[in-house]
N, C-alpha and C positions, 0 to 999 in steps of 0.2 A: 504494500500500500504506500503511495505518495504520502510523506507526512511533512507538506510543505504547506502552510498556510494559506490561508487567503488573500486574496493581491487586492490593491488600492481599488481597483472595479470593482470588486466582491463585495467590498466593506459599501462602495455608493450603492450598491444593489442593494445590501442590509437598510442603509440610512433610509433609502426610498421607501421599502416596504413598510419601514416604524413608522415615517408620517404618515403614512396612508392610513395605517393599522391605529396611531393614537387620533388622526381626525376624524374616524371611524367611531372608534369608542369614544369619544369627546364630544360628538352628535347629540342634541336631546331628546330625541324621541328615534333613531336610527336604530340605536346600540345600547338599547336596554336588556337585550337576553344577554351580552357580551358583557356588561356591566355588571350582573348579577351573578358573575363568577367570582368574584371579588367581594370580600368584607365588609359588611355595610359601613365598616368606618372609613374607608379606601372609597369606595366609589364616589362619592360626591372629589375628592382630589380629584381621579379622572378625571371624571366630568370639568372641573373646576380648571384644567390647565389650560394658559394661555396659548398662542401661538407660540412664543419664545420659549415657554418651557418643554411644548411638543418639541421646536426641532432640538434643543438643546438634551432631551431625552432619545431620541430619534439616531442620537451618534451613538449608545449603543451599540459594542462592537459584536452581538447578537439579534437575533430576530426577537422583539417583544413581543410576536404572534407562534402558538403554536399551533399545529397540525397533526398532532398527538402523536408524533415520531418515536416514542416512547410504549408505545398502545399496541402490542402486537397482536390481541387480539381483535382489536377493531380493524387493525389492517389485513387482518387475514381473512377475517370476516369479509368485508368488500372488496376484494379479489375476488371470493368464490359464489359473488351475487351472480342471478343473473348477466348471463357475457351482451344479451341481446339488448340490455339496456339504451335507453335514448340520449347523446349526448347532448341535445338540446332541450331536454326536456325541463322544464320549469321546476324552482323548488321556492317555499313559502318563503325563506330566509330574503336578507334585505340584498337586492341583486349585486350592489357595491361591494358586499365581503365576500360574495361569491364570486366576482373575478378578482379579490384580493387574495384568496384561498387559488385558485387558477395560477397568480402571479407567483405565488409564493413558490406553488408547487413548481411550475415551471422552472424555475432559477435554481430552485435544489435538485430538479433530475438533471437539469445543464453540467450543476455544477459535479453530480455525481457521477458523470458519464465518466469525468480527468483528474478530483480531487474528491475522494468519499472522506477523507480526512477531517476537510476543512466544512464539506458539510456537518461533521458531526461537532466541531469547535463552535460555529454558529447558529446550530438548533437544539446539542446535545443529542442530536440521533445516534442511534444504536447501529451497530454495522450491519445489523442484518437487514434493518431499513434503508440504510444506503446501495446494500446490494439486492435491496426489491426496486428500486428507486432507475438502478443503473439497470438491472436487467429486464425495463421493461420500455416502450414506447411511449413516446411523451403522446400518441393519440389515444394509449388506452389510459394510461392512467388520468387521465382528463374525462374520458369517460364514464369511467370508473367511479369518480367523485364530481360531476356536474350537479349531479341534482342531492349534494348531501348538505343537511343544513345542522352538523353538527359536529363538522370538521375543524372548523378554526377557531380557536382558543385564545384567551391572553395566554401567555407563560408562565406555568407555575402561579397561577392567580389565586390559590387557596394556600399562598405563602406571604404570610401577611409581612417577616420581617427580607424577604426578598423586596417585595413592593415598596414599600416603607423607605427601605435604603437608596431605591431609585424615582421616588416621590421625594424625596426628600433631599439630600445631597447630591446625588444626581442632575439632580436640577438647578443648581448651584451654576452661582455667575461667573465663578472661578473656576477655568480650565483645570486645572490639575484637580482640585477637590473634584468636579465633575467628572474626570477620568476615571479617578482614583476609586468613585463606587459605583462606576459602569463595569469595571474588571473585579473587582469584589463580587459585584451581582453574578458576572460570569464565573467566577470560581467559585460561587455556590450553585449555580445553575449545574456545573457540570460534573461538581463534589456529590449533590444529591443524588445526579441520575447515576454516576458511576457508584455509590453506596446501595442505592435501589438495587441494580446488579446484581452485584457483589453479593447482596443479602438472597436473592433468588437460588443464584448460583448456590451458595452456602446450604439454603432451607431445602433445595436438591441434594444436593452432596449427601446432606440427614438422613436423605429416605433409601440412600443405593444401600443395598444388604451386601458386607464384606463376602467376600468367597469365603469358605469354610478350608481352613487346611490342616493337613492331618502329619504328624512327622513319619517318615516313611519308616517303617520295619528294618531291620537290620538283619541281614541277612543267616540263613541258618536258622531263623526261629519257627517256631512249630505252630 
């Protein structure tokens, strides 16, 4: 695997999808189901940020939208719908997140095709999402999720001192302070899902039954 980061385009490609994604949630009446994944104390922030503090949040050198890259059974899940599905086909959600959900995807199968690396540095995806991502068509997987209206997420929205720290200093008029807990945010982003893992793997480990072994007989006995 390439484990060479993401290049100066890649990070404009992040910054674009955060604006879209906090004017999105920052909507008053758009992105209320979006809104309501987050802490009743947190949401009115959302809501409450200015222009300045969108883009200054927005340089995040991670995507603040998820696509539940982490979910592997919802992703496996819809893979095995219906193939004959309609990729035009209408879904209740608000149409704006649904070609931001489009956009998103797109740019992580692009980028999966040459660097699954660096997708997983800026969404915390798991390799194996990266290699369902690379080994598929960007016209099915578009298909695939056209008409789902429960695909795009905040990130880690039900982590109140994640949000907190990037509502907070984050947003901060000072470059360095504002860097300082954009990468903090991301080394907890990426600490969690690598611990999630980690614990999976582990709670497997639990259940494999050792092999039984028995010391072999010495020869000559009866």
């Amino acid at each position: 695997m390439d484990f060479s980061g993401p290049q100066k385009a890649e990070f404009n490609n992040v910054q674009s999808l955060n604006q879209a994604f906090l004017n999105s949630l920052r909507t008053p009446s758009e992105a209320i189901g979006l809104r309501q994944a987050f802490s009743p104390k947190l949401r009115p922030m959302v809501e409450g940020l200015t222009d300045l503090q969108a883009r200054r949040l927005s340089e995040a050198p991670f995507l603040l939208l998820s696509l539940r890259e982490q979910d592997d059974g919802y992703w496996s899940a819809l893979f095995a719908d219906d193939p004959n599905g309609d990729l035009f086909a209408l879904a209740s959600s608000d149409g704006r997140d649904r070609h931001l959900a489009a956009a998103a995807l797109g740019f992580l199968w692009q980028l999966a095709q040459h660097n699954p690396y660096a997708v997983r540095l800026i969404s915390g995806a798991t390799i194996k999402w990266c290699d369902r991502l690379a080994n598929c068509t960007l016209l099915r997987l578009l298909k695939r999720t056209a008409d789902r209206t429960d695909l795009l997420r905040p990130r880690l929205s039900d982590n109140f001192e994640f949000w907190r720290k990037l509502l907070g200093p984050g947003l901060s008029s000072e470059p360095g302070i504002r860097a300082a807990a954009h990468l903090s945010a991301l080394q907890s982003m990426l600490t969690i899902d690598r611990a999630a893992q980690y614990r999976d793997v582990r709670a497997a480990a639990c259940k494999i039954q050792p092999p039984a072994f028995r010391v072999a007989e010495k020869p000559g006995r009866s």
